[in-house]
C-alpha positions in Angstrom: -102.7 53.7 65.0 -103.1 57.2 66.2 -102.9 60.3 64.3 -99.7 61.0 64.8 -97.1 59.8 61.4 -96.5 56.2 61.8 -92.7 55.4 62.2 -91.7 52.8 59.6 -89.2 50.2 60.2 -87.5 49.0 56.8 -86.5 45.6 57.9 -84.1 43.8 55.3 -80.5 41.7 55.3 -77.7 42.5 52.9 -77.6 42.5 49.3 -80.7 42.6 47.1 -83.0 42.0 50.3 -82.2 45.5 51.3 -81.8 46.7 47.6 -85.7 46.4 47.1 -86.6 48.4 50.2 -84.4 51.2 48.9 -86.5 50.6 45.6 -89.3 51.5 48.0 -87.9 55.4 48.6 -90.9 57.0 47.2 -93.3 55.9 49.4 -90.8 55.3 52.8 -89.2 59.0 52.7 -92.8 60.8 53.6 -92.5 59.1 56.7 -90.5 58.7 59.8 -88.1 55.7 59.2 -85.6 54.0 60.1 -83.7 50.3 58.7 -82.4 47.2 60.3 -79.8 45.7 58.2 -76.8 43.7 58.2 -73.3 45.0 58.0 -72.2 45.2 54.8 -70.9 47.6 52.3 -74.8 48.2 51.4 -76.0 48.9 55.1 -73.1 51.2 55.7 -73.8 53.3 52.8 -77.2 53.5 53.9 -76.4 54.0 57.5 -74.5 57.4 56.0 -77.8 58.7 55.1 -80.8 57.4 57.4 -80.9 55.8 60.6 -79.6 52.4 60.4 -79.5 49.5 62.8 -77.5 46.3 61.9 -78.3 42.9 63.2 -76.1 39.6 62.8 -76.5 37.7 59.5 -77.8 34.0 60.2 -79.9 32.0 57.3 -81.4 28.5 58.2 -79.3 27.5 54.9 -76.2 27.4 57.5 -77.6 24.4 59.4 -77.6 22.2 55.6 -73.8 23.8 54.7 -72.8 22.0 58.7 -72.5 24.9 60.4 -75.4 24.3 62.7 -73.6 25.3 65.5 -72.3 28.9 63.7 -76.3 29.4 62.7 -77.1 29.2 66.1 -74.8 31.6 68.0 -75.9 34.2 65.4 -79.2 33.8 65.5 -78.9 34.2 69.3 -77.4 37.4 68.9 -79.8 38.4 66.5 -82.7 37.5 68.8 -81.8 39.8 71.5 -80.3 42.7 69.7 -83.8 42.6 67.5 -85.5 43.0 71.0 -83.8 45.5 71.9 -84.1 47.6 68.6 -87.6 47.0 69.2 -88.2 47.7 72.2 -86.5 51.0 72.0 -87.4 52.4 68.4 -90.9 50.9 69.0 -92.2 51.2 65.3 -95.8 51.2 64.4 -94.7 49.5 60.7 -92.5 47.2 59.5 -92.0 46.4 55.9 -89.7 43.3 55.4 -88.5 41.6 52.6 -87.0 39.0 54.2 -84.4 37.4 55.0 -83.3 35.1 58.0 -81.9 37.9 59.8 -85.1 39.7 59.9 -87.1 37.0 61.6 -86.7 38.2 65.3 -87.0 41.9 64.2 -90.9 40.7 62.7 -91.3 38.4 65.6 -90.9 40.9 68.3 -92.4 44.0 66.3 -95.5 41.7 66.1 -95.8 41.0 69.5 -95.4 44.6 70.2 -98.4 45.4 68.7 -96.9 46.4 64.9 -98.6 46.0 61.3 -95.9 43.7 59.5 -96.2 44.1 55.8 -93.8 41.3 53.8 -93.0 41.3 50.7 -91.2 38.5 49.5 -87.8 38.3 47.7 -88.1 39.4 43.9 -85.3 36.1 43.9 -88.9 33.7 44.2 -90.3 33.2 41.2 -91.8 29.7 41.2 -92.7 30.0 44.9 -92.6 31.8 47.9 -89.2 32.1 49.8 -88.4 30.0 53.3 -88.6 33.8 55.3 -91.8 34.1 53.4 -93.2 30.7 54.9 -91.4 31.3 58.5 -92.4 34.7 58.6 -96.0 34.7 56.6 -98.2 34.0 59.8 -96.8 36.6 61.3 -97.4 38.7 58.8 -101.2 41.5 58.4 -100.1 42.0 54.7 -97.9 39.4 52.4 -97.4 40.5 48.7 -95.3 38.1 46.4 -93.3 39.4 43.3 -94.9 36.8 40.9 -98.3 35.1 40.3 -96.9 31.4 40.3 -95.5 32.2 43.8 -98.6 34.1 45.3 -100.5 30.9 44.0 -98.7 28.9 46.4 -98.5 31.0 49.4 -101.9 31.8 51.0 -103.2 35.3 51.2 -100.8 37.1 49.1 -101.4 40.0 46.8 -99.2 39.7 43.5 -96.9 42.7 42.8 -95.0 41.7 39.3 -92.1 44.8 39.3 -90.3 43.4 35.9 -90.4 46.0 33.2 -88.0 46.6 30.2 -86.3 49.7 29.1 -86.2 51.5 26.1 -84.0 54.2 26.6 -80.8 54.7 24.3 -78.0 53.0 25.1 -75.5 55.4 26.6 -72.0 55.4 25.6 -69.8 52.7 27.2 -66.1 51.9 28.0 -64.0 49.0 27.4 -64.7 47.7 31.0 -65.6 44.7 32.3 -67.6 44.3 35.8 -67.1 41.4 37.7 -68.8 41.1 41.6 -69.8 38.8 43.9 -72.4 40.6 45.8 -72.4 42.2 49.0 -73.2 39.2 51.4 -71.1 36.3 50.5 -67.4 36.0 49.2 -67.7 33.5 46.1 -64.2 32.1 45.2 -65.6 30.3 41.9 -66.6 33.5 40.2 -63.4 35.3 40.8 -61.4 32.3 39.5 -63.2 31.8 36.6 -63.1 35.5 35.9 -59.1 36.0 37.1 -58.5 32.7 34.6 -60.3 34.2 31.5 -58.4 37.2 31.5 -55.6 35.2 31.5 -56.0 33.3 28.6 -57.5 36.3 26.0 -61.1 35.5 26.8 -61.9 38.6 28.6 -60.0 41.7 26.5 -61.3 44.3 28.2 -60.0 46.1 31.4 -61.5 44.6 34.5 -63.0 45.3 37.9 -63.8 42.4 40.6 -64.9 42.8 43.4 -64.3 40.1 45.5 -65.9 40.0 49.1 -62.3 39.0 50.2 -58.9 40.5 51.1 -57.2 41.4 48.1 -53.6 40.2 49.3 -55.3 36.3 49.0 -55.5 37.0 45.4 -52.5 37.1 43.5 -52.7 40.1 40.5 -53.2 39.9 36.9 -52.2 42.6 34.1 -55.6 43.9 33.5 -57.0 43.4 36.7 -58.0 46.1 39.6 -58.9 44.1 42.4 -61.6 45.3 45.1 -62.7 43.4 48.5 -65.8 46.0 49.0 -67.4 49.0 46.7 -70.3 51.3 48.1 -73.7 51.4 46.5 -72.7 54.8 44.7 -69.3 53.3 43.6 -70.8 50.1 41.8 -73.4 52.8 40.2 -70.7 54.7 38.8 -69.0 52.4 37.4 -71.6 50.4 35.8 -72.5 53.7 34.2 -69.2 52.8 32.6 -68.8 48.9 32.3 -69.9 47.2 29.2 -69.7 44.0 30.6 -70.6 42.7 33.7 -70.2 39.3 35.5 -72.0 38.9 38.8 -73.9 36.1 40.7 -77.6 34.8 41.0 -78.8 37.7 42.8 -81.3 40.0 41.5 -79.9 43.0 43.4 -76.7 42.7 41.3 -78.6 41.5 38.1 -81.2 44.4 38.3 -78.9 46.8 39.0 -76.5 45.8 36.0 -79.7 45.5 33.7 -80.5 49.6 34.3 -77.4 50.3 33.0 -77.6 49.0 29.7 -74.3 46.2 30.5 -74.0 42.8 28.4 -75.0 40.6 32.0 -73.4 37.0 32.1 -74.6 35.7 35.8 -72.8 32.8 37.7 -75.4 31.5 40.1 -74.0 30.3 43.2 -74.7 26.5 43.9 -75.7 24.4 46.9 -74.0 21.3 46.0 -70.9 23.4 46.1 -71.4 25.1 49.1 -71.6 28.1 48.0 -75.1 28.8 49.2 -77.8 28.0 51.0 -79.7 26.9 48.8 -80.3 26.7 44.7 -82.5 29.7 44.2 -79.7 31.7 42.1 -80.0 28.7 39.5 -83.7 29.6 39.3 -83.0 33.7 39.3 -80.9 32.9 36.2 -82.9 30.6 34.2 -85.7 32.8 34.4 -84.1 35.7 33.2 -82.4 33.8 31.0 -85.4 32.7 29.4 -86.5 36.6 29.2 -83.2 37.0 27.3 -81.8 39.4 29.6 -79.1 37.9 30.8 -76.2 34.9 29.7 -75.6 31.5 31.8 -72.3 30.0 32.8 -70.8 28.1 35.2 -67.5 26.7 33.9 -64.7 28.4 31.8 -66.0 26.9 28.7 -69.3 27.9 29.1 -67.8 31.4 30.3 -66.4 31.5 27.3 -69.2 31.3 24.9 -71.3 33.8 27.3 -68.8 36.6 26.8 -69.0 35.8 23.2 -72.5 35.7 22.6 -72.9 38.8 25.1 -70.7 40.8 22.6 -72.7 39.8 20.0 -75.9 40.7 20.9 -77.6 44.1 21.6 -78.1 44.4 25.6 -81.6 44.3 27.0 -82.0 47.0 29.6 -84.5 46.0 32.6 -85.9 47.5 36.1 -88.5 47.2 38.7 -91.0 49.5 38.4 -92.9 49.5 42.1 -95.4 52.3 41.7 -98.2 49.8 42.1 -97.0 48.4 44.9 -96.1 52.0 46.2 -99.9 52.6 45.7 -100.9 49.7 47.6 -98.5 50.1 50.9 -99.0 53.7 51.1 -103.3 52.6 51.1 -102.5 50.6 53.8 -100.0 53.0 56.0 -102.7 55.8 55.9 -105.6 52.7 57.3 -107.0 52.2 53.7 -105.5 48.9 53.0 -106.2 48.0 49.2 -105.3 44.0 49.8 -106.4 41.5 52.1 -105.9 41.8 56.1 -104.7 38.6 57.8 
């Protein structure tokens, strides 16, 4: 690397993938930078800001839902519009938290001559991610979120960003949060959410986002429907929301957990085809088990989460990344603190 400031490329797909690297901001903004993304609501914001390239979303997980054929075109398209992001940004970094649709951008950076730095998903507790084992050879520098994963994934430096809060509680409304995430439309959620407000369960005003066309849902008293919200609008209004409802994902669950809202998560399912996999089952359970959050999945159990949400005192939580800030910023400037593959 010459002496010149290193060009970064922030390398992440939608939803709490991409959320991490803008937790990231302190070290990535003393540098030339630029992110490859997918297009969602999230990306766009960002695109409005910094210098954003979007890539087609494809996930392995596609092949075991029977789409094979669908994972395929998109990962074609993703191959060769990664080359030619590549080839024409040429970055000297990239630092990638995953996931699928970042495997071409890592694969051709690498060839080019780039330092790849992953991180894996904060989403793998128990063990390192699929984008993590795909991508990890590829990889000079892997760092894994928590010590149970990094045991099982050779090489990696352990990064643990969970930290509670202990700041006040700041006045909230009568509001109720419910989203599916920026990726993936989830009809389950919605439903359960649209019937509990129907029967009394849910008395408080309520916002769902929905990942869909509003027109397919038909309205209930109470009810503000939304298919997309920008970054800055789902900040603003969990400033507000006492409640929130959201999926597995830790971008939404983190993000909920700052703001001091009562979080009941729905974790998407395989078996249901709702995802790719069962990693949002894990997400919840463990920060269940923390006491941060409430489990459902059905309207009974629904039911007794909004209950026992009201009647407990909200645990506020965030990722704290300065040590990990200290150790990527060691390694940009060619004084790497962890272990060179």
């Amino acid at each position: 690397m010459d002496a010149r400031r290193p060009l970064l490329c922030l390398a992440a797909s939608g939803g709490g993938h991409v959320r991490q690297i803008l937790d990231l901001q302190p070290l990535w903004q003393d540098y030339p930078h630029f992110f490859v993304t997918e297009d969602t609501a999230l990306g766009r914001s960002i695109a409005t800001r910094s210098e954003t390239e979007f890539v087609p979303h494809f996930a392995i997980g596609q092949a075991r839902l029977g789409q094979p054929f669908k994972m395929a075109r998109a990962a074609m398209r993703n191959m060769w519009q990664a080359f030619g992001i590549i080839r024409r940004r040429r970055p000297d970094i990239v630092i990638t938290t995953g996931a699928g649709s970042q495997l071409f951008v890592v694969l051709w950076a690498r060839l080019r001559g780039a330092t790849i730095i992953l991180v894996d998903s904060f989403a793998r507790f128990d063990r390192p991610s699929a984008f993590a084992r795909l991508a990890g050879p590829l990889a000079h520098f892997r760092f894994a979120q928590s010590a149970v994963s990094a045991e099982k994934w050779p090489g990696a430096q352990v990064c643990d960003p969970l930290r509670a809060l202990d700041t006040p509680r700041p006045p909230k409304q009568p509001l109720l949060f419910a989203t599916v995430g920026a990726t993936l439309p989830f009809e389950r959620l919605a439903s359960l959410v649209l019937d509990a407000k129907r029967d009394g369960a849910i008395i408080e005003d309520v916002v769902l986002q929905t990942g869909v066309e509003d027109t397919r849902i038909p309205p209930v008293d109470g009810v503000t429907l939304v298919s997309e919200m920008s970054f800055d609008d789902v900040q603003e209004i969990l400033a507000r929301a006492d409640v929130v409802i959201c999926h597995g994902g830790t971008g939404s669950i983190i993000t909920a957990l700052r703001q001091h809202c009562r979080v009941i998560v729905i974790p998407r399912r395989f078996d249901l085809g709702e995802h790719y996999d069962n990693h949002q089952e894990e997400i919840t359970t463990s920060f269940a088990k923390r006491g941060l959050v409430h489990f459902a999945h059905d309207a009974e159990s629904l039911q007794g989460a909004l209950v026992a949400a009201r009647a407990t005192e909200p645990r506020a939580a965030t990722t704290d990344y300065r040590e990990l800030i200290v150790s990527l910023k060691a390694i940009i400037e060619g004084r790497p603190q962890a272990v060179r593959t």
